[in-house]
C-alpha positions in Angstrom: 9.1 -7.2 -17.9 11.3 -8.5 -20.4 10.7 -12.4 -22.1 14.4 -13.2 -20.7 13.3 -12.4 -17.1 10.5 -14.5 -17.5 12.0 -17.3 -19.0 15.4 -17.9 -17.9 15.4 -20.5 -15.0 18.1 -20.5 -12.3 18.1 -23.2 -10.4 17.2 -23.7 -6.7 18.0 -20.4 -5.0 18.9 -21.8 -1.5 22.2 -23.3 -3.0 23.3 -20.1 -4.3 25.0 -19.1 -0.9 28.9 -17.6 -1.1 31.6 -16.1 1.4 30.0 -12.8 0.8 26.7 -14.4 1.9 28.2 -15.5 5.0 30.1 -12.5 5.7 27.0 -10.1 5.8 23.8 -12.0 6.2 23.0 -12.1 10.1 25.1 -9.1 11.4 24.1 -6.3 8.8 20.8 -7.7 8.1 18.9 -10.2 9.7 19.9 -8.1 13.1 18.9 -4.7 11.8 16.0 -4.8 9.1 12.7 -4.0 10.0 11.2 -5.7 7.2 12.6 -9.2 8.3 12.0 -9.4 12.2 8.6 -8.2 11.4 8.3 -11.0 9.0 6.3 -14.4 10.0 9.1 -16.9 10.7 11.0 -17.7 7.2 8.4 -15.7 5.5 11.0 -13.8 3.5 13.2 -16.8 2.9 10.8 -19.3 2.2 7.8 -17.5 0.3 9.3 -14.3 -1.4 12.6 -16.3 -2.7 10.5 -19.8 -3.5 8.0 -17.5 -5.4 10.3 -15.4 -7.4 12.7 -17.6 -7.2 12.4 -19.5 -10.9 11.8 -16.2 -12.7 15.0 -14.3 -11.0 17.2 -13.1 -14.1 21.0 -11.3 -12.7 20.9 -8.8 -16.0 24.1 -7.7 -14.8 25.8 -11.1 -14.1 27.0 -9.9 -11.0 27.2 -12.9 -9.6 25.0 -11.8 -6.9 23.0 -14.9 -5.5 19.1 -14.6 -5.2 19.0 -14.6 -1.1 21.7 -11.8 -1.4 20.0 -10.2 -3.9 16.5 -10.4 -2.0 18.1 -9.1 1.4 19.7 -5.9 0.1 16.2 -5.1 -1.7 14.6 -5.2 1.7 16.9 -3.3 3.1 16.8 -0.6 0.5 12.9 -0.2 1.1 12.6 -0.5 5.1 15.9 2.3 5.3 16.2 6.3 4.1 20.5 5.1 3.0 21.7 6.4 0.1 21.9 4.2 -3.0 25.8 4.2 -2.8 25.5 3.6 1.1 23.3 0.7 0.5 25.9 -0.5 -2.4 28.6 0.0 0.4 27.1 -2.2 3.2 26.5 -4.8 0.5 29.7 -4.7 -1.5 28.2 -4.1 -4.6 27.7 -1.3 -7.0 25.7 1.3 -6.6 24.0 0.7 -10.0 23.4 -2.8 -9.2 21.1 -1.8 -6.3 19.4 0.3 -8.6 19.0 -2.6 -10.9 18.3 -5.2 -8.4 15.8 -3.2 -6.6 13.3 -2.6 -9.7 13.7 -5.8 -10.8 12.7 -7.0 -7.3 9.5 -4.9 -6.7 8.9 -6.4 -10.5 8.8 -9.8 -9.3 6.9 -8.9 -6.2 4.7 -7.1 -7.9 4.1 -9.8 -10.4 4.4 -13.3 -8.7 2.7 -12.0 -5.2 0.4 -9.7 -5.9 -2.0 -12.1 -4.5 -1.2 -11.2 -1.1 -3.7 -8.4 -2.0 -6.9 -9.5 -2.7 -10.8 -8.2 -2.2 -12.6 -9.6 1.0 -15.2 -11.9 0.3 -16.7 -14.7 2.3 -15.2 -15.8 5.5 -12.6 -12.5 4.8 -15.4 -10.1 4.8 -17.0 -11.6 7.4 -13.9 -11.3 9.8 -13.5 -7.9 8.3 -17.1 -6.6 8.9 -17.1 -7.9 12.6 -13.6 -5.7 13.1 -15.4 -2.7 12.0 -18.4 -4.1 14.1 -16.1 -4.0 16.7 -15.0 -0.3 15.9 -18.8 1.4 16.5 -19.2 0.5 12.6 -21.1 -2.0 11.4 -21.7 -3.5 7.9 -18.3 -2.0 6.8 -16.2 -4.1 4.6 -13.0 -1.9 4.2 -11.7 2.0 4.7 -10.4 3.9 1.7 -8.4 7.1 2.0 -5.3 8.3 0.0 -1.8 9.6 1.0 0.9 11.6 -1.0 4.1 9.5 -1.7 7.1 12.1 -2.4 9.2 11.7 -5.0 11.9 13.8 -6.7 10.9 15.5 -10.0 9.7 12.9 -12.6 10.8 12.6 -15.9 7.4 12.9 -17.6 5.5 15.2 -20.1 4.0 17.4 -17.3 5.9 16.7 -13.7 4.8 20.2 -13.3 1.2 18.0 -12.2 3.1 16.0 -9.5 3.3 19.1 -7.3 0.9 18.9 -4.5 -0.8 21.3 -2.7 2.5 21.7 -0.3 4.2 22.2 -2.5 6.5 19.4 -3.1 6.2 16.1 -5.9 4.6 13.3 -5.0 2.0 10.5 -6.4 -1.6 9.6 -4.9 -1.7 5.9 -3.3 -5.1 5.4 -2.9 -5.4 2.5 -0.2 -9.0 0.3 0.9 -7.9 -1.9 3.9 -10.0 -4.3 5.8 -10.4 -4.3 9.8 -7.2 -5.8 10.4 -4.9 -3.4 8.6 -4.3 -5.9 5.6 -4.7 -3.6 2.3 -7.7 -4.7 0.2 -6.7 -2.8 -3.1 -4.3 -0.5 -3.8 -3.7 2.3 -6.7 -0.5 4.3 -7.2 0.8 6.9 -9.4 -1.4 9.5 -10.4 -0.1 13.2 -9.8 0.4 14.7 -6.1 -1.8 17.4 -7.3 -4.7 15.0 -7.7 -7.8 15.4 -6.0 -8.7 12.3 -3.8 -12.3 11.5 -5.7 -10.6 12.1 -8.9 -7.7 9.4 -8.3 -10.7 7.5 -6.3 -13.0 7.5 -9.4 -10.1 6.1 -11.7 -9.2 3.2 -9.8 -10.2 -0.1 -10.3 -12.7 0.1 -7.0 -14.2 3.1 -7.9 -15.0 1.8 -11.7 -16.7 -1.2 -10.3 -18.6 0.9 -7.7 -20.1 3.2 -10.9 -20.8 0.1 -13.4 -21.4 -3.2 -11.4 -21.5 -2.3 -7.9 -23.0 -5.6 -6.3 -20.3 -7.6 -7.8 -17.8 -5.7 -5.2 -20.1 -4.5 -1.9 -22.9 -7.0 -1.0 -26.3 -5.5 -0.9 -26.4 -3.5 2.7 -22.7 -3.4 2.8 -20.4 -0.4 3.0 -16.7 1.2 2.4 -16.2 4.2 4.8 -14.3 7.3 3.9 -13.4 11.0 4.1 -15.0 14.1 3.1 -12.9 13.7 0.1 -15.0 10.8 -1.0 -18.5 11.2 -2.7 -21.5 9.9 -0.9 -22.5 6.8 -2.9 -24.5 3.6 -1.3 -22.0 1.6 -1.3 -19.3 4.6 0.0 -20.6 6.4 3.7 -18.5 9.2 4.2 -19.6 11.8 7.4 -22.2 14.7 6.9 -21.0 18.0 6.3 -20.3 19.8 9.4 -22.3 23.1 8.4 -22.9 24.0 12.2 -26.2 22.7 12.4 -26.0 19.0 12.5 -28.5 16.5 15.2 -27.3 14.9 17.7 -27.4 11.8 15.8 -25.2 13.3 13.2 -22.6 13.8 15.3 -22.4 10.0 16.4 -22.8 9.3 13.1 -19.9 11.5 12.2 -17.7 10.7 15.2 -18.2 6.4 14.8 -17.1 7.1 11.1 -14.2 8.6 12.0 -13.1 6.3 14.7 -13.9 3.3 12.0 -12.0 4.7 9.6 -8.6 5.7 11.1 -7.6 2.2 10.6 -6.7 3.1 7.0 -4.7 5.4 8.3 -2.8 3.3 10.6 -2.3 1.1 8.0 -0.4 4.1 5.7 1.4 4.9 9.3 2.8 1.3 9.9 3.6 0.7 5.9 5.8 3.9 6.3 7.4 2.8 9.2 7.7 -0.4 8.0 9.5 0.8 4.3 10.6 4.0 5.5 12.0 4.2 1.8 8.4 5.5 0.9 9.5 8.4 2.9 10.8 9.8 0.0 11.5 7.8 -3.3 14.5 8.5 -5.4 13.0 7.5 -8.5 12.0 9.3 -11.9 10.1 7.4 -13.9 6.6 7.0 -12.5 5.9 3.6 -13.8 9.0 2.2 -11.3 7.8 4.5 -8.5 4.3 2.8 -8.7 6.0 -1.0 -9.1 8.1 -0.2 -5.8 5.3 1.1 -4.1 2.7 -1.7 -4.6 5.6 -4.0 -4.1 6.1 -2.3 -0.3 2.2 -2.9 -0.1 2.4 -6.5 -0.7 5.1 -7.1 1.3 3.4 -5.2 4.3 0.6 -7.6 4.0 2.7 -10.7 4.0 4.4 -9.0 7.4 1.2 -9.1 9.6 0.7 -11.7 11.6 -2.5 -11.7 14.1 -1.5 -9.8 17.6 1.3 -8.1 16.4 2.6 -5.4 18.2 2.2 -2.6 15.8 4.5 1.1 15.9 2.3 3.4 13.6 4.2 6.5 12.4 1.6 9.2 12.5 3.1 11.4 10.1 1.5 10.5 6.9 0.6 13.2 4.3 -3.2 13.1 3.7 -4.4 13.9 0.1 -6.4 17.0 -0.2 -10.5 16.7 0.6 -11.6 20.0 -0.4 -13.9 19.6 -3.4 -17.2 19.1 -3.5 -19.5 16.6 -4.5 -23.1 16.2 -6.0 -25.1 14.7 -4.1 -26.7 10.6 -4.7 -30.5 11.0 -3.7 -30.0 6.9 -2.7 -27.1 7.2 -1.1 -28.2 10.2 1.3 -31.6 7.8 2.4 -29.4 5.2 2.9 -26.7 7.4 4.9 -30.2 8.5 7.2 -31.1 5.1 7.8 -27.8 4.3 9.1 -27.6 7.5 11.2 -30.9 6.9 12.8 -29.8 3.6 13.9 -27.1 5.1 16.0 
């Protein structure tokens, strides 16, 4: 982010309304975005422009006004509309949406990223009685990935952002707690990726390997795929090899029912941002910013008893490889299994 974003200071953004304001606010968007009517009373209003608010720069001077600004960023990430049909609907240029909108997921990314944050205390106790709940217990979040397309990159090797069918796309490796709030998220490695390899680089799965017990409390668990190695602090089901007990299976099939959460929670932020559907972007560093941003804003959407439309059609990342197998983390998969 450049020093003149962060510096420049433009007032109060509630008084920057205009006839173009006026003319478009409630009937194009406040009517028709499924960002905002799934948003928490003035959520949008009150804590996205209050936050980012004092570090809004207009490079452009395009005497676009921060609530105007704000509105036609949403609506570029909760629609599929071209760029120039966005800039269209909002009487501006197509450029500026372009502008606008990575400046936007900047800010968000930025100046909310708290809206993200690890469970601990009261949060992963609420989160560990969901998953109690589920058929799960001692579960503090799911992880599993999904493939983001994307058009080809401009990078040294976009050859790498080809996944296994065959089209481009980046890794967002998502942990979410029992309620569907993400816990952690990590975006932009190649579509080609295997899960445990974009698992092992995120800031999670370093923890897990140096300091463990300062992110899962002893006894304490994250559930995932067969794409996950078996650690103590990461159940993932036995192998199915044909020849599994009876308690196996259970163990197996309460895993999997625990887990789909995560991928509800990929299913509603596409349906929520349906912009993730396929992202028009090149370089990878803005494709990650816009989709972290869309995970941040998804958290700040969910409100407790919300009804909730899942789009099922979410590209898993591959699960294929193998992995070695942790001698402590097998006893402590059988201990769990025999409880079931």
């Amino acid at each position: 982010m450049e020093n003149g974003m962060m510096n420049t200071v433009c007032g109060d953004p509630f008084q920057r309304s205009n006839n173009l304001w006026k003319k478009w606010s409630h009937s194009t968007v406040l009517q028709t975005s499924k960002v905002i009517s799934d948003c928490p009373g003035d959520m949008w209003k009150y804590d996205v422009m209050t936050t980012i608010g004092p570090f809004y720069w207009n490079r452009q001077h395009s005497k676009v006004p921060l609530q105007n600004s704000v509105l036609a960023c949403l609506w570029t990430l909760s629609n599929q509309e071209s760029y120039r049909g966005v800039a269209d609907r909002f009487n501006i240029t197509k450029s500026t949406v372009c502008l606008h909108l990575h400046e936007f997921c900047s800010l968000v990314t930025t100046y909310l990223s708290h809206h993200i944050s690890w469970p601990t205390g009261q949060a992963l106790h609420n989160s560990e009685l969901g998953f109690r709940a589920a058929g799960f217990p001692n579960t503090v979040c799911a992880v599993d990935g999904c493939h983001i397309p994307i058009v080809k990159p401009h990078c040294e090797n976009p050859v790498a952002y080809i996944n296994r069918k065959q089209f481009y796309s980046v890794v967002l490796t998502g942990f979410c707690d029992s309620k569907r709030r993400f816990c952690h998220v990590n975006v932009g490695h190649p579509g080609s990726w295997h899960d445990a390899r974009a698992f092992r680089l995120s800031a999670v799965g370093r923890l897990l390997d140096e300091d463990p017990q300062s992110l899962v409390p002893e006894g304490i668990h994250i559930i995932g795929d067969s794409a996950y190695p078996l650690l103590p602090q990461l159940m993932r089901p036995y192998r199915d090899n044909g020849h599994l007990t009876a308690r196996q299976r259970r163990f197996n099939q309460k895993l999997n029912v625990a887990r789909v959460v995560i991928e509800h929670t990929f299913g509603l932020l596409k349906t929520k941002f349906r912009r993730l559907k396929c992202l028009y972007m090149k370089n990878i560093a803005n494709i990650s910013t816009a989709v972290t941003a869309c995970c941040i804003l998804h958290n700040m959407c969910l409100e407790e008893g919300e009804a909730i439309e899942v789009d099922e059609q979410v590209e898993a990342a591959d699960n294929r490889a193998p992995h070695p197998q942790n001698q402590d983390a097998v006893l402590h998969r059988n201990q769990i299994c025999d409880l079931f």
